[in-house]
Structure formats: C-alpha cells, structure tokens
N, C-alpha and C positions, 0 to 999 in steps of 0.2 A: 450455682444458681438453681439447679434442678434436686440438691441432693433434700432427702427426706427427713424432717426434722426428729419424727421420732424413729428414722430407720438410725439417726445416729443417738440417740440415749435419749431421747426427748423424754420428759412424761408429764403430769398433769402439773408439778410444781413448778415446771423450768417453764413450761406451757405458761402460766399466770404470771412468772417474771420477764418472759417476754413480751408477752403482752401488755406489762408493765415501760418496757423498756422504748416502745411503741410511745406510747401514749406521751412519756415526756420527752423524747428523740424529734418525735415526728408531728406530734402535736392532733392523734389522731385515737378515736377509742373504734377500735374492733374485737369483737366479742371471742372470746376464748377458741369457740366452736367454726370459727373461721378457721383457725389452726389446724383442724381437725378436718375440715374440706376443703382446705389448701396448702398442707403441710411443705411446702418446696418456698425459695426465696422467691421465687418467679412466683408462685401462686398465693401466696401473702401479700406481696407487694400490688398485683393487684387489686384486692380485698382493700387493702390499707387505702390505693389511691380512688377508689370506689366509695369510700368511708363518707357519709354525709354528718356522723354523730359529731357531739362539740362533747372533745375533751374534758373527762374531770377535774375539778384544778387538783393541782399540786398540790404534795403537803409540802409545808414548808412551816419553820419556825413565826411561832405566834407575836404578831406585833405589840400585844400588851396582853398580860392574862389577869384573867377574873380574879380577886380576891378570895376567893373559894373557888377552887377548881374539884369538879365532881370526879368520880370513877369512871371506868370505862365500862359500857355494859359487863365486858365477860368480868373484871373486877368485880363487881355487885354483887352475884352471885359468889365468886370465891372470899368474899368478907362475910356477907352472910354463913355462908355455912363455917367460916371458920370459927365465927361467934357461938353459931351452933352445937360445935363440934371440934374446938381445936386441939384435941388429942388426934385428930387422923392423921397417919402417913399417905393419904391416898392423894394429897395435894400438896408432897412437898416434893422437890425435885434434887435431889442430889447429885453431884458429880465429882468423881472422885479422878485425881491424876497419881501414876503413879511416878516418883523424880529419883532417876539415876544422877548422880555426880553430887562435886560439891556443893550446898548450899548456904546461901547467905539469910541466915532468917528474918536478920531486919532488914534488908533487902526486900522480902520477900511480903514482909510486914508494911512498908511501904509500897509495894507496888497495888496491896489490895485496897490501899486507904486513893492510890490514884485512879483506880479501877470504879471503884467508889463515887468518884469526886467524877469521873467522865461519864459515869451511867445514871440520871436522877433517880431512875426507875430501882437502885440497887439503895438509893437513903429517903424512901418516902413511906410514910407511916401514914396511917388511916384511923386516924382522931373519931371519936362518933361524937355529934353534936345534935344533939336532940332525934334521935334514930338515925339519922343521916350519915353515913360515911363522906368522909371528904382526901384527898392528896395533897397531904403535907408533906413537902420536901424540904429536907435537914440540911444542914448547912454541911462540909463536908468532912471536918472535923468532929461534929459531934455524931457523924453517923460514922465515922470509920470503923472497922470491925477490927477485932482482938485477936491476934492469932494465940491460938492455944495448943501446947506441943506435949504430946505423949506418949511415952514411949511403947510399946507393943510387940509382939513377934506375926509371923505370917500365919502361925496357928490360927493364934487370938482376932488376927486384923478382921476378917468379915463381921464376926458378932461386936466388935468396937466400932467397925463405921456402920453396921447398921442400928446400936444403939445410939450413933451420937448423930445420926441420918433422921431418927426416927423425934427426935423432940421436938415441942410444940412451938409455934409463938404466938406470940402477945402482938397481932398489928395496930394495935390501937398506939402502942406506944415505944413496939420495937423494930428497927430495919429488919426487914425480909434477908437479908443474907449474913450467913455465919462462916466461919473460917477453922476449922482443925486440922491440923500435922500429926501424923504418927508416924513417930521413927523408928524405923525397921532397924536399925543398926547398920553400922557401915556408911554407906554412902545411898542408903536406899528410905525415902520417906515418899508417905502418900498422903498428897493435900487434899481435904475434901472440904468441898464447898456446899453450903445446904441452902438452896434459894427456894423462897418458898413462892407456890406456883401464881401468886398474886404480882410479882415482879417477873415474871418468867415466863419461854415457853420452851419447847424440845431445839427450836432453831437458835433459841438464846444461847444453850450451853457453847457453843461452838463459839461466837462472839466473845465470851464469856471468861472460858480458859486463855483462847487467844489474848485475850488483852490483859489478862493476869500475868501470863511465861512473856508477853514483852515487855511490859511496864515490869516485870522481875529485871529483864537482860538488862535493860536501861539504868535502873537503881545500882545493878553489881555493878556498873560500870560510873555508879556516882553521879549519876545524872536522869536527870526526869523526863519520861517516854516523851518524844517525840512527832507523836500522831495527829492527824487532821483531826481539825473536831468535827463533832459528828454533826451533821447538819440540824435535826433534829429531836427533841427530847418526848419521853412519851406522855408529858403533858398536853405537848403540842398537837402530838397524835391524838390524845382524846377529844381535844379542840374541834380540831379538822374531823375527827367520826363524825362528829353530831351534826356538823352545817352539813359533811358529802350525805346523812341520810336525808337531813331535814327534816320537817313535821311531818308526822303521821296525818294528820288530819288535812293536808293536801295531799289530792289524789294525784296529782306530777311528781310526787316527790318521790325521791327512789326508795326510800323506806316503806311508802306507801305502795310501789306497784312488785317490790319484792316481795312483802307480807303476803299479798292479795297471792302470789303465783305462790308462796306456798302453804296457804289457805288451801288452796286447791290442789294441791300435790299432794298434802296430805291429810284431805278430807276424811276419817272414816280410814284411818291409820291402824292396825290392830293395839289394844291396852298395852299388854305385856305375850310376849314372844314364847311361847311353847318351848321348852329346851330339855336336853335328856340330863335334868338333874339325878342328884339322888337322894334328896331331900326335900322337904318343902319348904320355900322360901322362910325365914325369919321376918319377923315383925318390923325389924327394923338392922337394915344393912350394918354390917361389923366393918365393910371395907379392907376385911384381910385377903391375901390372894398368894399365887405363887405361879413361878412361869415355868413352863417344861419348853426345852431348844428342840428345833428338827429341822431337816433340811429337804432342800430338793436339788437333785442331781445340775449339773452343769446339760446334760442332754436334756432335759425335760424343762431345764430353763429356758434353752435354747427353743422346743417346739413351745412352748409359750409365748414367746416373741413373736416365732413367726406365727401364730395365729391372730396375733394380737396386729403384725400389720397387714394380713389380709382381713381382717376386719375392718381396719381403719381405726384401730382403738388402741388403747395406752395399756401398758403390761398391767397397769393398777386395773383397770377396767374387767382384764380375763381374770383375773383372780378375785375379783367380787363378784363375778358371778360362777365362779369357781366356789365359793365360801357361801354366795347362797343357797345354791344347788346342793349342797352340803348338808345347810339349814332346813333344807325340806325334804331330802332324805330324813334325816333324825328326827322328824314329827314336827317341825318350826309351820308347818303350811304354807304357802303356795304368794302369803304378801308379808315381806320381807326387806320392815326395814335396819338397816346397817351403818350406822355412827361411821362418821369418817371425821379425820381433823384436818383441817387445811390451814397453810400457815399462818392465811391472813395478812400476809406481807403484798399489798398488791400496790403499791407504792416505791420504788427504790431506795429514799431516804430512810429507807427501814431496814434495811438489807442487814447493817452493823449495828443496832441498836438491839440494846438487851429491855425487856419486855413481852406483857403476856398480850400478843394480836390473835395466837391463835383461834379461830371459829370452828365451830360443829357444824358441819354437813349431816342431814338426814338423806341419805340415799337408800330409796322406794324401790325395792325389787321385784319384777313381776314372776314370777317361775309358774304362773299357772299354764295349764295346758299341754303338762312335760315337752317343752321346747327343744331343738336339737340345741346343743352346747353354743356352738354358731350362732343362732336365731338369739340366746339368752345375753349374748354379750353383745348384740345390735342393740338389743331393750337394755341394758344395762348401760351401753353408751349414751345412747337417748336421755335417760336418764340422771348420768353425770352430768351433761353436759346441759342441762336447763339448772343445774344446782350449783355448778361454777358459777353461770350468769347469773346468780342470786345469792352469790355469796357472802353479800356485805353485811346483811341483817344481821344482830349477832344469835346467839342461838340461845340465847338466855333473856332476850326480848322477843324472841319465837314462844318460847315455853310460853310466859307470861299471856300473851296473847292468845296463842291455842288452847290454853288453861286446861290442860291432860288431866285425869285423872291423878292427885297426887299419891304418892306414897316415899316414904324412908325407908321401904323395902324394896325398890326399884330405880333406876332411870329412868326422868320422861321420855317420851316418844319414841328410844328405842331401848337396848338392855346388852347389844352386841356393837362391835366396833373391829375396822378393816384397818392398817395404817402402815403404810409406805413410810421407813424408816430411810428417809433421804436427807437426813440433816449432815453438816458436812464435822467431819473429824476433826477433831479437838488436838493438835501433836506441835510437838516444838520440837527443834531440833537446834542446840547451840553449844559455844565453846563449852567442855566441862560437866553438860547438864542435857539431858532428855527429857523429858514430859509428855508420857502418853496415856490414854484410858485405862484405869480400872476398872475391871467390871464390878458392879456394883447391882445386887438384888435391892427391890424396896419391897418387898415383903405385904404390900396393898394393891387391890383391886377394886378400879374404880365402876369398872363394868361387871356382869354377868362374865362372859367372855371377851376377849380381844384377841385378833389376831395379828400380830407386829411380824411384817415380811420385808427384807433388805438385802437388795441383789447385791451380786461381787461380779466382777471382770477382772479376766487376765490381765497381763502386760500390753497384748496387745489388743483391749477391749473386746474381747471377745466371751458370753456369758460363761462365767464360771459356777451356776448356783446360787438359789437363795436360801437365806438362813429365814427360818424363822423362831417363831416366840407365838407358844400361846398360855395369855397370862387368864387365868380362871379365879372365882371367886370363893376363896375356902367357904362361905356360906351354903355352898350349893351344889360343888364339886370335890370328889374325891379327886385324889394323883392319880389312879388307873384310871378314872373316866376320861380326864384330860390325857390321857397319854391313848387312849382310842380313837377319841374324836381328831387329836392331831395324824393318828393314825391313819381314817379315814380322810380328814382332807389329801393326804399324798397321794393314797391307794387312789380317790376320785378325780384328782387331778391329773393323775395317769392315766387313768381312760378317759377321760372326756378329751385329750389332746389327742390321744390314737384315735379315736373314733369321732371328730368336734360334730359330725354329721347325723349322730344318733340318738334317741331323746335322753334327755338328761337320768332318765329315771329307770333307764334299761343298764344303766353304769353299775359294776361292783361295786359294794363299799365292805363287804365281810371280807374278814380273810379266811385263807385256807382250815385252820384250826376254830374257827365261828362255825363255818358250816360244817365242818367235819360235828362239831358239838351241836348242833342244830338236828342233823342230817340221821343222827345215827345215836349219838348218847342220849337226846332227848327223848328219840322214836323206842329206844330200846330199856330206858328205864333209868336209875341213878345207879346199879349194880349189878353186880351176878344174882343176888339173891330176889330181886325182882325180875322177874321173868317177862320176857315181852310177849308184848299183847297184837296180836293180829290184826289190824285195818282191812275194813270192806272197802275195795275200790268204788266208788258209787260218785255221780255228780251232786254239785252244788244245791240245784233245784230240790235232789231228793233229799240230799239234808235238811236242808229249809222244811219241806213238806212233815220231816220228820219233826225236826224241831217245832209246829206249828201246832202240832197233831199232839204232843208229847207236853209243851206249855203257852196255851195261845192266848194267854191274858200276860205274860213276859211280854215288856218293854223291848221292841225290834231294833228300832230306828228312830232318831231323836232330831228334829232340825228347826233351828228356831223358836222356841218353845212351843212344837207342834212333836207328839209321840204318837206313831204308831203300834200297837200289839201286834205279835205273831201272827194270829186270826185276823185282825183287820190287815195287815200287809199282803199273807196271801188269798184273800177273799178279791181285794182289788187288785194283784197279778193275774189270779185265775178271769177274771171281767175283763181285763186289758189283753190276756192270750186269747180268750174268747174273739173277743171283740176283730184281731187283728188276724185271724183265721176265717173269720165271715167274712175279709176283706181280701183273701187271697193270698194271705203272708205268710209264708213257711219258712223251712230252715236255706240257708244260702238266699235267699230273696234280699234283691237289691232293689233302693232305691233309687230316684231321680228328683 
C-alpha cells in the first residue's frame, strides 16, 4: 500500500501504462503528474477517487471503416520523406535474431506469412492517389514475404546484414517488411527482419520477433499458432487518433488545447542548437552516422537513482538534465531543447500490436542562471511533466503548425535527442532452438546527436549500470569528437552526483591530460625550439584599457544587432565607474 512506485523501477513509460491501465480498469483519467505527487497505492488511489475528469473512450475495433482510410499523422511524414528520399537508412528498422538449433525453414516460411496475416500494419502499402497517400491493406497471401537464405560466414555476416538492412522500398506498392536468413553453417543462422519505420516502432520489435519464434514453434509442430487475436488493428488506431484529438478549430477539443500549451512552451524556441562540430553543416543532410558504446558504473547508477527519488523525479529526468548541462557546457547556451520519443502507446489494446504510435516530445530545458544540479532536475521535471500531459498531438502536426524555419540540413525544433532504451527483449527459448538478439549497427543518423541510455539490474534488482550509445552524425562529427563528448557526459555525471548541490557550471568536464595540454603546452609553446614567453600578471580591467588604448574602433561587444567599439565600451564604463563613486560605491560595497 505505501510502497513507492518508482522506488521499485517505476519510470516515465511504465508511469503512462499505468495510467493507462487506470483509465480503462477504473473508468477514471488522472494526469500522469499525479503519479509523481503521489507515487504510493494509498496516494493514487486517492487521486484516482478524487478524479472529477470523464475518461477518454477506449480504443477499440472500428465498427465499419471508410473506404479510404488516411495515414496516421506520424505515417505522413515518413511517406513523404520516403518519396523524397527513399535511399535512406535512417528510417528503416531492422532486427536481427540470432537461431541456435535445428531449423525448419518452411516452418519458419510459414510462420512469417502468419505473422503477416495477424499484424495488418506488416501487409499495408501506401498507394498515392492524386498527392494523397492512403492505407491499403493486402490480403494476406499476397502480402506474405519471401524468405530468402544465404549462405555467409561470421567474418562476412555484419557487411551482409548491413547491406541487405540498408535497401530501399517502394511503399506505394511494396509491404514494409522483408525476410533474410544467413546460414552460418552448422546449426547456427541469423534471421533478419527489415521493417521499414512506416509499419513500425522501437516497441514493435519485441512484439515482433515474439510472434515470429512462436508462430515458428507452432508450424514445427504442424500446426497453426494458437494466439488471441489482437483486439485491435492500426487502422482502427488511426480511426480512434483523429476523433480522441478532434477539430482543431474547436477550442474544447483536445487537439486544440494541446497545440495552444505548446504554442506557448515553445514560443521563441532557439532555430538550430550550437554544437561542438567540426565542420559546417552540409546543405543538405546525408543521414550517415555511427554509434560509439560507454557506460556508467553500477555505483554511480546507483547515486543517480537516489537523487532521482529525493527529487521526486524519474532516472530519465536526472539524466536529461544531466545531458543538458552537458549541452551548455559545450557552447549549446543556456535554452535547450531535447527530442525525446515516447511510445505513444497510452492505450492497452496497443500493448501487442506491431505499428509506428510512437511521438516526439520537445522537452524545453532551462539551465540559465548556472543552477545547482538539484534546482536543474526540479525545472527539468516541471517540464516533463506538462509534455507528458500534452503528448497526444503528434509532432509532425506540431511542426506543421509552428511552421520552423525549414531546412534538409537540420531537424525541426530540435537537432539533439535523450531516449530510454526500455523496450522489452526479444528471446525465445524452446525445444531444439534458441533465438536471441544480434546486434546489429544501422550505420544512419537521424539527428545531430542522440543519446540512447539502458539501465541493467542484478538478480536481485539491484542497479548494475547503464550502458549507453551515442549515435552522431558523420556530417558533422568526427569518432574522437564523439568519443570526448561521450567522455564528458560520464566525467559530468560524476560530479554533479558527488556534488548535486553546486552550480552546474563549477563541474569538471576536462580531463587530466586537457588541462595538463591547456595548462602547460599551450602556455609554453608547440616545442623546444620555441621558447616560452613570459606573462605579465595584470587584471582584466588593464587589459581591456590596453586593448582599448591599442584598437578602439575594433568591434568589443556585439548584442542584438547593437555593437559596441573598444572606445565607446570603455568611455561608458569610465561614466558608469564615475557615476557610482559620486554615489559612495567602492570595492567590497554591498547592496540592499
């Protein structure tokens, strides 16, 4: 009754399925952020029986559908740009299993044609009918996919599944999912699956495989899987989007009073994000990338948690503003915002359904004012937690309406992205045969930077470390940049946990060998043969006076398209020191 929902693993996605699970249980909507100020059974329950709002309805299967059934927001966007651009890997999603034991291939041939035939979302093509995209879904014979088997060694396997990961499709007129085997030899092959991210999201893989290795077990055994059906299909789901947002042009409508909060959340957004490239952006984004791994200790996972529940905040929360703090050390400035994905599943009938629901969150960071670490993750919570309650808009009818600055050398509205890698594991375990993850590189970046973090626990739940992933954009990033900045998040996230009480901006981020080069080989020359040069110890003031004295039609100070010269800045420091010494103000003088 009393125990603490995220003292036991709670965090912001189990948070939204419970709140899910509320709504159709109990027939009650309470806001995510109740959670969060009354995390205990006894302190939700009252919440819940407090609750005046009238439940969302349900999604449930559509009693007739339209002859033309539209996309879903986020859909639109990825047919558009596929039209665009459909040589990118930055939108296809692959998963790869690797399978110990005997296999049945037509077994296995069938079970993806049942897999198929249960998921509509895995046989609907996207026809264009006079600009317009629409969801055609194939009957499920003619959408069944081909298994194709070839042979490979373990040398060759990465450059084989990431060439046969990496090809295009045609959605106008081909299913989004494809099927390859490479046979390692012996008893070892690696099935990969390519769904392309129009059918799909990171939660789908797991649905995904599962229903592949058991609709497999059922066929070896001669017989066809045995599963409930799923209650809902994602037609149904696009259905139900557009009545739960309603018209925009009513102001009750929740499409309408979402938009409006984040109109205002993000008025006066910054364009594009300051980052320590080492190049200058391209004209127009290539979408190549590469991810460098790093981790953090099981101790330092562990004082991240507990900061995270004496704040009253979710492990995701300390580490976004961990990752801001970050960002404004490296020159990003002080407003800072950070792409997050959320699953979009706020529904249950969704839970087992393969399909792309996930949405973009823009999470607004404030780090002005060098905040203590503490004070940043109160404003960082604040600020999650008005973007959960707004999370239904999709974020591709966001853009459109905030109408950003475009460019094909950017993301809108942000350029960086945080993301809790909580999707659940993909493993079979049966007579004869295993099936578990491949890792598998995609070799695309769809951001500037990402940072993908995924905690572990022991046996007995207790923090063992999180791993992360920061995947960077070849356009813009070398491998040593990326391997610094991952560098620096660790180094920053260790002091701001020993110290959560001191301002964000007094934390180390150099290491020992930075400042030793900083300190000493800069002060001292590039070599032997350059001789060092002696520094007059002198203040700041007399530099300035020198430099003022030496060129005082040079450009000082620049703000707003208002510039100051050397001469005009200190002509009106010297009238401002005047002024404030006729007034009694000297050095140590306090105000009131």
């Amino acid at each position: 009754m009393d125990d603490g929902f995220f003292d036991l693993g709670g965090d912001s996605l189990t948070a939204t399925r419970l709140i899910s699970r509320i709504r159709t249980a109990l027939g009650a909507e309470v806001p995510v952020r109740a959670l969060f100020e009354a995390p205990t059974v006894a302190g939700l329950a009252a919440r819940v029986a407090a609750s005046t709002g009238t439940a969302r309805p349900p999604l449930e299967r559509a009693a007739t559908r339209p002859d033309v059934i539209p996309l879903s927001y986020a859909q639109r966007r990825l047919w558009f740009l596929n039209r665009l651009d459909g040589a990118s890997a930055a939108f296809i999603m692959p998963i790869a299993l690797r399978l110990n034991g005997a296999l049945d291939h037509d077994a296995l041939q069938d079970a993806l044609g049942d897999v198929v035939a249960r998921h509509e979302s895995l046989r609907t093509v996207f026809p264009d009918g006079s600009g317009t995209a629409r969801q055609l879904v194939l009957d499920p014979a003619t959408a069944r996919p081909r298994l194709t088997v070839t042979g490979t060694t373990e040398a060759l396997l990465p450059a084989a599944l990431a060439a046969a990961a990496g090809q295009r499709f045609n959605l106008s007129v081909e299913p989004p999912l494809r099927a390859r085997l490479f046979d390692l030899g012996g008893d070892t092959r690696v099935l990969l699956l390519v769904l392309h991210h129009i059918a799909g999201d990171g939660w789908s893989m797991a649905p995904l495989a599962r229903d592949v290795l058991l609709a497999y077990a059922a066929r070896a055994e001669g017989r066809a899987p045995d599963w409930a059906p799923l209650p809902v299909q994602y037609a149904d789901y696009t259905l139900w989007q557009r009545d739960l947002l309603g018209s925009e042009e009513d102001p009750d409508s929740l499409a309408a009073r979402q938009i409006a909060y984040w109109k205002d959340t993000l008025a006066g957004l910054p364009e594009e994000l300051v980052l320590p490239a080492d190049r200058p952006r391209p004209a127009e984004a290539s979408y190549r990338g590469d991810t460098l791994a790093f981790e953090i200790d099981a101790e330092r996972h562990a004082a991240l948690l507990g900061l995270a529940r004496e704040s009253g905040a979710s492990l995701f929360m300390v580490m976004q503003a961990a990752f801001a703090a970050l960002l404004t050390r490296l020159g990003a400035g002080t407003d800072v915002p950070i792409g997050s994905p959320i699953a979009g599943r706020t529904d249950e009938a969704l839970d087992d359904l393969v399909g792309m629901f996930v949405n973009m969150l823009v999470l607004r960071t404030d780090t002005s004012g060098d905040p203590s670490f503490r004070e940043l993750v109160a404003r960082v919570k604040e600020t999650d937690l008005g973007a959960y309650a707004n999370q239904d808009v999709p974020f591709e009818r966001l853009v459109e309406i905030l109408n950003p600055p475009r460019s094909m050398a950017r993301h809108p509205l942000f350029q960086v992205v945080l993301s809790f890698q909580n999707n659940p594991d993909a493993r079979l375990e049966m007579d004869g045969l295993t099936g578990a993850a491949e890792p598998l590189g995609s070799g695309a970046a769809k951001y500037d930077l990402s940072l993908y973090l995924e905690e572990r626990h022991d046996d007995d739940g207790a923090p063992a470390g999180i791993e992360g992933g920061l995947e960077y954009a070849l356009d813009l990033f070398d491998p040593d940049t990326a391997r610094s900045i991952a560098a620096r998040f660790q180094r920053l996230v260790a002091e701001l946990t020993d110290a959560p009480d001191a301002p964000i901006g007094t934390a180390e981020i150099l290491d020992r060998a930075e400042r030793r080069t900083i300190l000493r080989k800069w002060a001292t020359g590039p070599g032997p043969s350059v001789p060092s040069v002696p520094v007059e110890r002198t203040s700041i003031p007399a530099l300035f006076e020198a430099q003022a004295a030496l060129r005082p039609d040079a450009v000082a100070v620049s703000f707003e398209g208002v510039s100051l010269s050397y001469g005009e800045l200190n002509a009106r420091s010297n009238r401002l020191a005047r002024h404030l010494v006729a007034q009694g103000v000297g050095p140590s003088s306090s105000w009131r």
